[in-house]
C-alpha positions as CSV (number, residue, x, y, z in Angstrom):
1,X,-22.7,-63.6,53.3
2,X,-22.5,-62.1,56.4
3,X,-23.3,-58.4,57.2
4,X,-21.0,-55.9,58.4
5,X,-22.6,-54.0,61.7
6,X,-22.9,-50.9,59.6
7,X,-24.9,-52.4,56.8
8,X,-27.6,-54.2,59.4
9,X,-27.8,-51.3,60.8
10,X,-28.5,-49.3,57.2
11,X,-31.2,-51.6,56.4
12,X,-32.4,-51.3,60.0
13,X,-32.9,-47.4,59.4
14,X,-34.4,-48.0,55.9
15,X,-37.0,-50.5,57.3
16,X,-38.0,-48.1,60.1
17,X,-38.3,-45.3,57.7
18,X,-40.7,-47.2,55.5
19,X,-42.6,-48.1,58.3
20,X,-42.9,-44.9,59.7
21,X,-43.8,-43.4,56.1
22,X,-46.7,-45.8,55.1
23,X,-48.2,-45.2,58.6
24,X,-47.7,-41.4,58.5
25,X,-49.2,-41.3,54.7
26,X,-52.2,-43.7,55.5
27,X,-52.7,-40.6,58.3
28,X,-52.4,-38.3,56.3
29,X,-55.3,-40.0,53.5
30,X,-57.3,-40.4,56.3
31,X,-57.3,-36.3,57.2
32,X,-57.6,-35.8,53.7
33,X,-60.6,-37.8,53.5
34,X,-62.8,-36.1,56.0
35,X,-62.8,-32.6,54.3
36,X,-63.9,-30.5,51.4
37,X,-62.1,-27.3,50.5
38,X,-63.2,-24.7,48.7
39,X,-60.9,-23.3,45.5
40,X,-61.7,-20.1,43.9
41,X,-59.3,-19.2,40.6
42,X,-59.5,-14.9,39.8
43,X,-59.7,-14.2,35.6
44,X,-56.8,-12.0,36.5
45,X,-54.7,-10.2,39.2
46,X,-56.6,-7.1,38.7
47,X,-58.0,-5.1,41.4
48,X,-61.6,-5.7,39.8
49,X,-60.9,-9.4,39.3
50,X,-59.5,-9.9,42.7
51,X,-62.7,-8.6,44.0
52,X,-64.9,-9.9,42.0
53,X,-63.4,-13.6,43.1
54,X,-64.1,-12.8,47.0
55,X,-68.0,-11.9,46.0
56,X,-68.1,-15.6,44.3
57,X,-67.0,-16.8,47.1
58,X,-69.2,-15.1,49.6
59,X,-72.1,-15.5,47.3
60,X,-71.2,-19.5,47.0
61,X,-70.4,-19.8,50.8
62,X,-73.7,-18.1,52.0
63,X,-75.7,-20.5,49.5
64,X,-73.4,-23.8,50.9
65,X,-73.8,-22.7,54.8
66,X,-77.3,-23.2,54.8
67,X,-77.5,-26.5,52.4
68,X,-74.5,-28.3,54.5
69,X,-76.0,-27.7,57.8
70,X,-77.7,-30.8,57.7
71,X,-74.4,-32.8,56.4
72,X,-72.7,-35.4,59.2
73,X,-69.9,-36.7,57.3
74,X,-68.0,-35.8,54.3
75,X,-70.1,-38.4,52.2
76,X,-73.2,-36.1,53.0
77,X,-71.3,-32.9,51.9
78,X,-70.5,-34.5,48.6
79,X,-73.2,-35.7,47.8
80,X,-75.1,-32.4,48.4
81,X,-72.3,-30.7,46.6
82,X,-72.7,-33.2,43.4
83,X,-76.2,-32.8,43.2
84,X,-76.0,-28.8,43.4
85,X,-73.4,-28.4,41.1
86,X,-75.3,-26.8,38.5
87,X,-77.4,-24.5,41.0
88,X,-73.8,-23.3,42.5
89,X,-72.5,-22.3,38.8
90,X,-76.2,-20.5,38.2
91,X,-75.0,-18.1,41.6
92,X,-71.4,-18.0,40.2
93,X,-72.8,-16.7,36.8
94,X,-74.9,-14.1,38.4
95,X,-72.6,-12.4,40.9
96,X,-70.4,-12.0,37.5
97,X,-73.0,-10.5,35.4
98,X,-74.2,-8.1,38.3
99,X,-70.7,-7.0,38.2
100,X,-71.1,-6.2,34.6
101,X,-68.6,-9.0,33.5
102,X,-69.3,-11.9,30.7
103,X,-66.6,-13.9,32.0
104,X,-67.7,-17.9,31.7
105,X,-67.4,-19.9,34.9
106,X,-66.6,-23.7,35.5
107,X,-67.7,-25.3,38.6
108,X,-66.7,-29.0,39.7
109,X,-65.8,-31.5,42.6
110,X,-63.0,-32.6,41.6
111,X,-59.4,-34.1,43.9
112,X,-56.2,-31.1,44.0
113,X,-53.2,-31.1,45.1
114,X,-52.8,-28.3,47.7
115,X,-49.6,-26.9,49.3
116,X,-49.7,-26.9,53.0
117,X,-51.9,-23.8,54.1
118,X,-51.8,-22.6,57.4
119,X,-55.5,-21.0,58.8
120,X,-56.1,-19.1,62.2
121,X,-55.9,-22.1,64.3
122,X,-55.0,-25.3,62.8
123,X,-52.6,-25.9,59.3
124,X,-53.3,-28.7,56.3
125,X,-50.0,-30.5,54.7
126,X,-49.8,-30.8,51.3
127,X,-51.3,-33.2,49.7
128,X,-54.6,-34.1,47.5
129,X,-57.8,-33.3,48.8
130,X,-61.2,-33.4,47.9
131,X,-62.0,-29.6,46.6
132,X,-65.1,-27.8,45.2
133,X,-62.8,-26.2,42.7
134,X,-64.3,-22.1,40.8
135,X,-62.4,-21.1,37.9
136,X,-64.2,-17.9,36.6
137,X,-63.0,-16.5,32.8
138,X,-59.2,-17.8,32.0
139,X,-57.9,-18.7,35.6
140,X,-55.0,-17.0,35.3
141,X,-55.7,-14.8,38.6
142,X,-54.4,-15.7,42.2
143,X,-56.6,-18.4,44.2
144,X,-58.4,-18.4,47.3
145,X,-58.9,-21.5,49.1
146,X,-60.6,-22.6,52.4
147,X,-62.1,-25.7,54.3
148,X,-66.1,-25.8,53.3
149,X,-66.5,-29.2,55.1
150,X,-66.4,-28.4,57.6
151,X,-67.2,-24.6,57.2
152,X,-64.6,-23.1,58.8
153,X,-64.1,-20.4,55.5
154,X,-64.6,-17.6,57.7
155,X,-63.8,-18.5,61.4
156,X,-60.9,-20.7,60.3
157,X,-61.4,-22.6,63.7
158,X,-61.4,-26.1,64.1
159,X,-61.9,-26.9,67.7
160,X,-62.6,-30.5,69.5
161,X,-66.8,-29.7,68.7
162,X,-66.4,-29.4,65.3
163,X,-63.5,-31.9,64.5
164,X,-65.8,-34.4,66.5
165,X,-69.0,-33.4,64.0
166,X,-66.8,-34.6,61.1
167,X,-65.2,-37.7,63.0
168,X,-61.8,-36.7,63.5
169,X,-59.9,-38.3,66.2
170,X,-57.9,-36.2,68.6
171,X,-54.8,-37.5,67.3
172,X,-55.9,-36.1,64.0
173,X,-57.0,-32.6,65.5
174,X,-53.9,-32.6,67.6
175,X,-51.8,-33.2,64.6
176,X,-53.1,-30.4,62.1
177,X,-52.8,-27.9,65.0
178,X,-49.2,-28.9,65.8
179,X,-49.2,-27.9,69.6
180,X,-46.4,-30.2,70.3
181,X,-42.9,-31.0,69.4
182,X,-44.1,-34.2,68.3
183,X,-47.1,-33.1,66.3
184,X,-44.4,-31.0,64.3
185,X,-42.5,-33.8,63.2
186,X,-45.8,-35.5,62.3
187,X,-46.5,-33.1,60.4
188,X,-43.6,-32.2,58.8
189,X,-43.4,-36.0,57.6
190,X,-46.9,-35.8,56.2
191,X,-45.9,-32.8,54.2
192,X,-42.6,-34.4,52.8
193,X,-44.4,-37.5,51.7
194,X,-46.9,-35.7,49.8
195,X,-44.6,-34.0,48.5
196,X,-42.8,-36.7,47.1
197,X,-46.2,-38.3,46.2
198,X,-46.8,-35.3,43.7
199,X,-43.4,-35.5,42.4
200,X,-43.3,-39.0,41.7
201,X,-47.1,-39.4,40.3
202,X,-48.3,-41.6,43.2
């Protein structure tokens, strides 16, 4: 059977497309695969809870700054991560009871699905990524999340230096600071099809 014009040209588009998509998702893995975030879950909303969330943080981010100085790739960072795990929910546990709280805290590596997050100088699409995830009491309170491999918690700059530490290309830093038209698009393509990822269990 013979194909009309408009149907070759359909299954033109639809070929494209899924060429494009498996080449902008494989990307987007690859991002994902050279960073840690750090996620850090409030008890509550509360003013006190809110605050007490941020001094976890700071307390688990000074402790991590010194022990991932020595870390080259993301491999390193895990493993150090992994084999701190219990030391990092020790400091966890004290910053809560020198706030006079009893809440219980559960620390862990685990992979998240993140919505895309924009810092001071660069943005992350969606998608799952490797996180050093804090839940203190319930978890019911707003979350804080940042990039702890590399540290860039407080700066929030990734720059060609430190994207180079890590081993990302400068296609990969150019495309999660989106200084082009065509970087947008990139990006914006990465985001959909993680996206659809989550929704479809994949």
């Amino acid at each position: 059977m013979k194909l009309k014009p408009i149907e070759l040209a359909l299954i033109f588009a639809l070929v494209i497309t899924v060429l494009f998509s498996s080449g902008i998702s494989a990307e987007a893995d690859e991002l994902s695969s050279k960073l840690i975030r750090l996620h850090v879950v409030a008890d509550s909303d509360s003013e006190e809870e809110q605050s007490l969330k941020l001094k976890v943080r700071d307390a688990v981010l000074s402790y991590l700054e010194t022990e991932l100085s020595a870390a080259e790739r993301r491999d390193d960072a895990e493993k150090l991560i992994n084999e701190r795990i219990d030391v990092l929910e020790e400091i966890a546990e004290g910053v809560i009871k020198t706030e006079g709280k009893n809440h219980g805290v559960s620390v862990s590596l685990t992979e998240e699905y993140f919505q895309e997050t924009d810092y001071d100088t660069f943005s992350l699409p969606s998608g799952r990524y490797l996180s050093l995830r804090i839940v203190i009491g319930s978890g019911k309170g707003h979350n804080w999340w940042c990039v702890v491999f590399p540290n860039v918690c407080y700066a929030g700059i990734l720059n060609d230096e430190s994207s180079a530490e890590i081993g990302l290309s400068e296609g990969e830093l150019s495309l999660i600071t989106r200084d082009s038209t065509e970087t947008v698009i990139r990006f914006r393509a990465m985001d959909i099809i993680a996206r659809l990822k989550k929704l479809f269990g994949f």
